[in-house]
C-alpha positions as CSV (number, residue, x, y, z in Angstrom):
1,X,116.3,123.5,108.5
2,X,116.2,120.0,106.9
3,X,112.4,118.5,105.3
4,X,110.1,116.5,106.9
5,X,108.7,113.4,104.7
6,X,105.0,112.7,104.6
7,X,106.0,109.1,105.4
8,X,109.0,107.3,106.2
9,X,108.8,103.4,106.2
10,X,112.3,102.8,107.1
11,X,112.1,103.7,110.6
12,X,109.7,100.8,111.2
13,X,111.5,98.3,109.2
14,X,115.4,98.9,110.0
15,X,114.9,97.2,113.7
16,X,113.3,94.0,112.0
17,X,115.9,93.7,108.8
18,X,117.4,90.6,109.9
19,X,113.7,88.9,110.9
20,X,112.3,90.1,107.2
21,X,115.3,88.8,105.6
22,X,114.9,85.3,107.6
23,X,111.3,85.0,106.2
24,X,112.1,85.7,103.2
25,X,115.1,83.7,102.7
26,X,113.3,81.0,104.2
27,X,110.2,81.0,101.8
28,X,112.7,81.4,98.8
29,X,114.5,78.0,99.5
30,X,111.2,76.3,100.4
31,X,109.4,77.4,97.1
32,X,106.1,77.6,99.1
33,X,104.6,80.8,97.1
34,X,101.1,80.1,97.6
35,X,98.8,78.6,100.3
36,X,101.2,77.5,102.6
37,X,102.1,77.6,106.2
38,X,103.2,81.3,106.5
39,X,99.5,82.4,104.7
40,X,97.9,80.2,107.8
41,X,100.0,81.5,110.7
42,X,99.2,85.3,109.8
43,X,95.4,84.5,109.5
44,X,95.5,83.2,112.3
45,X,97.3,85.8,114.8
46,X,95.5,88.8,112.8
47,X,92.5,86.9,113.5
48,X,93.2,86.9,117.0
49,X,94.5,90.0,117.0
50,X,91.3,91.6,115.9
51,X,89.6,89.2,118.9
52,X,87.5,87.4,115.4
53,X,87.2,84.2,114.8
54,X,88.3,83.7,111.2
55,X,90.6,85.9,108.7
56,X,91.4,85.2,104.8
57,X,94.0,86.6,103.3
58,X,93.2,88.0,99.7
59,X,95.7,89.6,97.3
60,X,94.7,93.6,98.2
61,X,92.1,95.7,100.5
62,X,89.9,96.3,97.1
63,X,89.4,92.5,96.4
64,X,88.9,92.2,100.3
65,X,86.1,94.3,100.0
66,X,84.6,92.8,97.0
67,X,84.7,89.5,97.8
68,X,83.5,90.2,101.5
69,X,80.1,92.2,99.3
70,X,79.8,89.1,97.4
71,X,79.5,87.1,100.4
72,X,77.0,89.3,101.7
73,X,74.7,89.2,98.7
74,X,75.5,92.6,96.6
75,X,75.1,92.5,92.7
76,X,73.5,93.1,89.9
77,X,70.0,95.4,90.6
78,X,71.4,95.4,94.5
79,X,73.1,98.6,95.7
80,X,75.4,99.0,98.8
81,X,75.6,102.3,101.0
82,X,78.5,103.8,102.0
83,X,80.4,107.3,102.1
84,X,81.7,109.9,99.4
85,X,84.5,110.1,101.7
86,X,86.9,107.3,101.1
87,X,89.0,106.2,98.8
88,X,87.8,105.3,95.5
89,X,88.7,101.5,95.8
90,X,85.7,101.5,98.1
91,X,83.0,102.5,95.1
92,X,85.3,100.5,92.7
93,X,84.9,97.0,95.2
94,X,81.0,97.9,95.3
95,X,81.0,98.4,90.9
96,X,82.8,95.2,90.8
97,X,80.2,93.2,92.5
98,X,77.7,94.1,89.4
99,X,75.7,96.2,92.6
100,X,75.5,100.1,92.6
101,X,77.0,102.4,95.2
102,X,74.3,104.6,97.3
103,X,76.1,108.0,99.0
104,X,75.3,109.4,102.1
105,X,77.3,112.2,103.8
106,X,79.6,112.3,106.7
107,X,79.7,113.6,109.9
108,X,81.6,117.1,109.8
109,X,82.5,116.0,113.7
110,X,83.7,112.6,112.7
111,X,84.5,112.6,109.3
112,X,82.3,108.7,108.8
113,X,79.3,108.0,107.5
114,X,76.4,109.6,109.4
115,X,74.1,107.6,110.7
116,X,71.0,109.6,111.3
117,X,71.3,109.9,107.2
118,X,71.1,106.5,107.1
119,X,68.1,105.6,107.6
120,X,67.0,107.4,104.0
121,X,69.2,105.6,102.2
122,X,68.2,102.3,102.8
123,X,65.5,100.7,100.7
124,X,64.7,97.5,99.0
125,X,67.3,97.4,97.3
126,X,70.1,97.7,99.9
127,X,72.1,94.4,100.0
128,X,74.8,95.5,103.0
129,X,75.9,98.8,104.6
130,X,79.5,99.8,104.0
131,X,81.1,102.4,106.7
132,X,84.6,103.9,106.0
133,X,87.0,104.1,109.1
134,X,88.5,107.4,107.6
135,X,91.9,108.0,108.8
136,X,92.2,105.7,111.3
137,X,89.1,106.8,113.4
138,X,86.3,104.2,114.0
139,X,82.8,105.0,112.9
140,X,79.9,105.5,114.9
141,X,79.1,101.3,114.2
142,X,76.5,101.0,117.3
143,X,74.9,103.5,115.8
144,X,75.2,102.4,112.2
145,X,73.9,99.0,113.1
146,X,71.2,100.4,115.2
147,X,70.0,102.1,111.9
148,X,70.6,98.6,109.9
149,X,68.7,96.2,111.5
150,X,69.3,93.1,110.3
151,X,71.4,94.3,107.7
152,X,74.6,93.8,107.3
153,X,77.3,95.9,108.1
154,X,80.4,95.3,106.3
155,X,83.3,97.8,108.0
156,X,86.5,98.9,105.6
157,X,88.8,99.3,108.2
158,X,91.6,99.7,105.1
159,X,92.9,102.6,107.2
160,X,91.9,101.8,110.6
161,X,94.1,98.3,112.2
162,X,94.0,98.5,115.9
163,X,91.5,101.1,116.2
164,X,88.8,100.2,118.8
165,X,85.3,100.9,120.1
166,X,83.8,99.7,123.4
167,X,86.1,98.1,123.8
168,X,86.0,95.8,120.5
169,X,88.7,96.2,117.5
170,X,87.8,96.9,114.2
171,X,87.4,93.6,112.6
172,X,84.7,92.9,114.7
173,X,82.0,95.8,115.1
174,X,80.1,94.8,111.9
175,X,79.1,91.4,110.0
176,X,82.8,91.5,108.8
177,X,85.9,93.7,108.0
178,X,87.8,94.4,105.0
179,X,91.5,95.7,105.4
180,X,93.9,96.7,103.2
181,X,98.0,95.9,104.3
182,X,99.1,98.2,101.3
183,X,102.7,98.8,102.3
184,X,102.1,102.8,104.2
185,X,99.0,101.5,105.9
186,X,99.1,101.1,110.0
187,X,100.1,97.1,109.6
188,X,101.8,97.0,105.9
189,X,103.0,94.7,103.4
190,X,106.0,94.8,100.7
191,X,103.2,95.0,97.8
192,X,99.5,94.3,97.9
193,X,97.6,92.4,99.9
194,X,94.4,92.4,102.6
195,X,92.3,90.3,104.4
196,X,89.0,89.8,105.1
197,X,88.2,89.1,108.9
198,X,84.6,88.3,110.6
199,X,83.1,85.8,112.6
200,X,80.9,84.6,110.2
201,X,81.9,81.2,109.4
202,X,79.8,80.5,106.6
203,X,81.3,84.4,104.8
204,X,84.7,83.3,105.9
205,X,84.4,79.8,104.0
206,X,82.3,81.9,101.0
207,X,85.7,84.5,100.6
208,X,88.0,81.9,100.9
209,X,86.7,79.5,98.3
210,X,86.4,82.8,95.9
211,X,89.8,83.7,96.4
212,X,90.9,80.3,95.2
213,X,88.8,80.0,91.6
214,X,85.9,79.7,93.4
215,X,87.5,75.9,94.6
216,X,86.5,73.9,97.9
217,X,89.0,73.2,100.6
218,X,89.0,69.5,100.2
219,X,89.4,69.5,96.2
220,X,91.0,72.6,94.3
221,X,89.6,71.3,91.0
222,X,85.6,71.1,92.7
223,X,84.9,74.5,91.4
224,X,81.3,75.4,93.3
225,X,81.3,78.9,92.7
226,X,82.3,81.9,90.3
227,X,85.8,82.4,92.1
228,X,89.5,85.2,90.9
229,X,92.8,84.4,91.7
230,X,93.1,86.8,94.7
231,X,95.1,84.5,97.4
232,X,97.3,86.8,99.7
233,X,101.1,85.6,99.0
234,X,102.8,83.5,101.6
235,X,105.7,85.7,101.4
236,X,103.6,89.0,102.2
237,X,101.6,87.0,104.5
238,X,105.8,86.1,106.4
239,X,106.1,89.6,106.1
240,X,103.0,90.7,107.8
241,X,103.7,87.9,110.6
242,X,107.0,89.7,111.6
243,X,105.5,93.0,111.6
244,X,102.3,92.3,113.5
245,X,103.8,92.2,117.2
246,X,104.6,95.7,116.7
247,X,101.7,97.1,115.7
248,X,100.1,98.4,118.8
249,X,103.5,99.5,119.7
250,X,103.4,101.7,116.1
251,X,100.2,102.8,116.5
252,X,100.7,104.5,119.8
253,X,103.6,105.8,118.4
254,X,101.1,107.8,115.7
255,X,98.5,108.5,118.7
256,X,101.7,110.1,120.6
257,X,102.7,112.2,117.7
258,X,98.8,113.5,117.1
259,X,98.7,114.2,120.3
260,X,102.5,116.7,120.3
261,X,100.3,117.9,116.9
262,X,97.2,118.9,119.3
263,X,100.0,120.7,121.2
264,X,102.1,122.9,118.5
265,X,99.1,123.8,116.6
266,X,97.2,125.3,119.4
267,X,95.3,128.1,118.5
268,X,96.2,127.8,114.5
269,X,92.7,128.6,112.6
270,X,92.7,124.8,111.7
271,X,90.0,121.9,112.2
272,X,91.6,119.2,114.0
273,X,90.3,115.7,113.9
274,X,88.1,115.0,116.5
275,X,88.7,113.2,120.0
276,X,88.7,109.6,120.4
277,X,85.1,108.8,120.8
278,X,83.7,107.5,123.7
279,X,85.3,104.3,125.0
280,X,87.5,103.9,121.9
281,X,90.4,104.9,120.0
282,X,91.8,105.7,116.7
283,X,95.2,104.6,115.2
284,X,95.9,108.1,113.3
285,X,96.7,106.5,109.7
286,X,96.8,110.3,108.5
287,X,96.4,112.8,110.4
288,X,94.0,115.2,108.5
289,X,93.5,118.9,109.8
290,X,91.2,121.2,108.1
291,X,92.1,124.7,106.8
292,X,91.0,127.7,104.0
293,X,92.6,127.6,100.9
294,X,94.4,124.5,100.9
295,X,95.9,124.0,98.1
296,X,98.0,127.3,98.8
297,X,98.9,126.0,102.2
298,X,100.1,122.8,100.7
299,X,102.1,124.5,98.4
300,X,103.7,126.2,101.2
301,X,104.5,123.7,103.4
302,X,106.2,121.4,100.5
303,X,108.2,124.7,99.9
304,X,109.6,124.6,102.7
305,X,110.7,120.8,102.5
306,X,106.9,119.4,104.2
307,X,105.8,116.3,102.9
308,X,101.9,117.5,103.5
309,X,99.4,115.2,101.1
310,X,95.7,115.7,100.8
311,X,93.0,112.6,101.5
312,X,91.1,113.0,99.3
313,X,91.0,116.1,97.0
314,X,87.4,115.4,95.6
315,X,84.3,113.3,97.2
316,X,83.5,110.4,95.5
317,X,80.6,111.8,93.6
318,X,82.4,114.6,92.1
319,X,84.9,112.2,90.4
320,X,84.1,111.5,86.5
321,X,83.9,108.1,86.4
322,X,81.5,108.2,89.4
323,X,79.2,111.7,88.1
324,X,76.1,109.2,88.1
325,X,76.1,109.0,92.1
326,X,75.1,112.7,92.9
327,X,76.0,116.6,92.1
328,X,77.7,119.1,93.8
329,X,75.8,120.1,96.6
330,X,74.2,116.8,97.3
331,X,76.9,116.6,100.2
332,X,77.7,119.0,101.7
333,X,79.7,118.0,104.4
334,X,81.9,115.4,102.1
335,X,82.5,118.2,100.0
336,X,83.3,120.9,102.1
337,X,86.3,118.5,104.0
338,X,87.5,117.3,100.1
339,X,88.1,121.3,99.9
340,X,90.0,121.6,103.2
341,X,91.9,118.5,104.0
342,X,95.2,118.4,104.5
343,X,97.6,116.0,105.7
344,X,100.1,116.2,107.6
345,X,103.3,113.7,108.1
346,X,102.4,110.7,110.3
347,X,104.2,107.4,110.9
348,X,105.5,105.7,113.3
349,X,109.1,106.9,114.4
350,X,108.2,110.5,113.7
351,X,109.9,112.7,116.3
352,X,108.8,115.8,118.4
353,X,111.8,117.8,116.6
354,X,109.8,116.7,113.0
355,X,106.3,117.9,114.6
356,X,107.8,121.0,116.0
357,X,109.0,121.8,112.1
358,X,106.0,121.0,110.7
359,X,103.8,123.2,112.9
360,X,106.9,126.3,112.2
361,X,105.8,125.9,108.8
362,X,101.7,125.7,108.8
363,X,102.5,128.7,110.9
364,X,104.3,130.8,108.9
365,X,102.1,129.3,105.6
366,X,99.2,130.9,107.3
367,X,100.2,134.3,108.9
């Protein structure tokens, strides 16, 4: 019986070889690297894409996020309020604004921030609300924004593009969005690169002059604000305009394969992620189940040629570098699903045949 891989780009890719190679054969004789044509186009249709009004494209989903935090007012003596469930880039992208992360735990239903805890995390202090859109699934943002007021709600969708609620992408169920297009996300690049998207002109014009040395449109030497160089390249930007068309067609390629999972691991003693909620639905960038002793199951299931992964092994808190932001025990829910989540392969092109050998495995890993 041949392995399953946790994730397998080339699927995606081999139909639209000749269209990548076009774009970038064509940027390579044009010499237009930076802040050119192909960089516009993609902001652009991902702009409309999300149904927002502007998108900047910025050199990764961690400086997306940072600069977006900037715009909103987070730094030094300011904190911002997000998840211990997430990747770390989301703490690091707070840090880097000078402010200071504030946890609160998840929903064990959901897996996102919880927003009835919300309310006791807030203070003073808070300069924006950060939600994580944990493995593709939206969080409960009407809710969340309920609990903010007029606060601002800054979403990293890194791992959620084309998930919706009520109707409404992500991109536009906060103040602004952060995304990352690292290569295995739902919409992917070659390398780096993300974009910040929002209706906000005044944040758009903000990240986009901070991207760029902190310059103004009209004069790239008018330096007006403390700015990186964290421009998105034209050439990932081309390869993100190619890929983009097929993106809803991938992700319900990912929400046909969780649903054969739902199917073959029926009656398993496994948490599966939750439903869609209500009115919405969720783009499956891992598919995450929950099970006892994990790290033997894993173990198992790579055994036996399973690419299984784990997102995240340890809640942001419990990580050294972050030891300052809580103890274990302070959540409980974040911590319990770092101890039981495992996950299992997902991408787009992943057939029933692949499924069917993945769930053969978890079952004989746990009888």
């Amino acid at each position: 019986m041949s392995g399953v891989p946790f994730v397998d780009l080339g699927r995606a890719h081999e139909p639209l070889r000749d269209e990548l190679a076009a774009a970038f054969d064509r940027i390579a004789r044009s010499g237009a690297f930076t802040l050119a044509a192909d960089l516009d186009e993609f902001e652009a249709a991902f702009a409309a894409y999300c149904g927002a009004t502007h998108c900047v494209g910025v050199s990764d989903g961690t400086e997306a996020l940072r600069l977006a935090l900037a715009a909103l007012g987070a730094g030094p003596g300011r904190e911002v309020v997000t998840t211990p469930s997430t990747f770390i880039a989301t703490l690091e992208a707070i840090a880097a604004t000078g402010a200071k992360p504030a946890l609160v735990d998840i929903d064990p239903v959901t897996r996102c921030l919880d927003p009835e805890r919300l309310g006791d995390a807030i203070g003073a202090a808070t300069a924006a609300v950060l939600p994580v859109h944990l493995y593709g699934r939206p969080a409960a943002m009407d809710e969340i924004r309920a609990a903010c007021g007029e606060l601002p709600v800054l979403e990293d969708a890194a791992q959620a593009h084309g998930a919706s609620l009520g109707g409404r992408r992500t991109g536009t169920l906060g103040n602004a969005a952060a995304f990352s297009f690292y290569p295995t996300k739902n919409l992917g690049a070659f390398g780096d690169a993300g974009a910040v998207v929002t209706d906000d002109a005044e944040l758009a014009s903000a990240v986009r002059s901070m991207r760029h040395h902190g310059a103004t449109p009209e004069d790239a030497n008018d330096h007006v604000r403390v700015g990186a160089t964290s421009r998105l390249d034209n050439l990932q930007a081309a390869i993100l305009g190619v890929k983009l068309p097929h993106l809803d067609a991938w992700n319900a390629q990912r929400r046909e394969a969780a649903a054969l999972y739902r199917e073959a691991l029926t009656g398993l003693p496994l948490g599966l992620p939750a439903d869609d909620p209500p009115g919405g639905e969720q783009v499956f960038h891992v598919f995450a189940v929950e099970v006892d002793d994990r790290d033997r199951v894993r173990d198992a299931l790579r055994a036996a040629g399973i690419g299984a992964s784990v997102h995240y092994p340890r809640p942001a808190h419990l990580n050294p570098a972050w030891s300052g932001l809580g103890a274990r025990g302070d959540f409980p829910h974040a911590e319990r699903l770092a101890e039981r989540t495992l996950s299992l392969p997902m991408f787009p092109g992943i057939e029933p045949a692949e499924i069917e050998r993945v769930a053969d495995a978890l079952r004989a890993a746990l009888s």
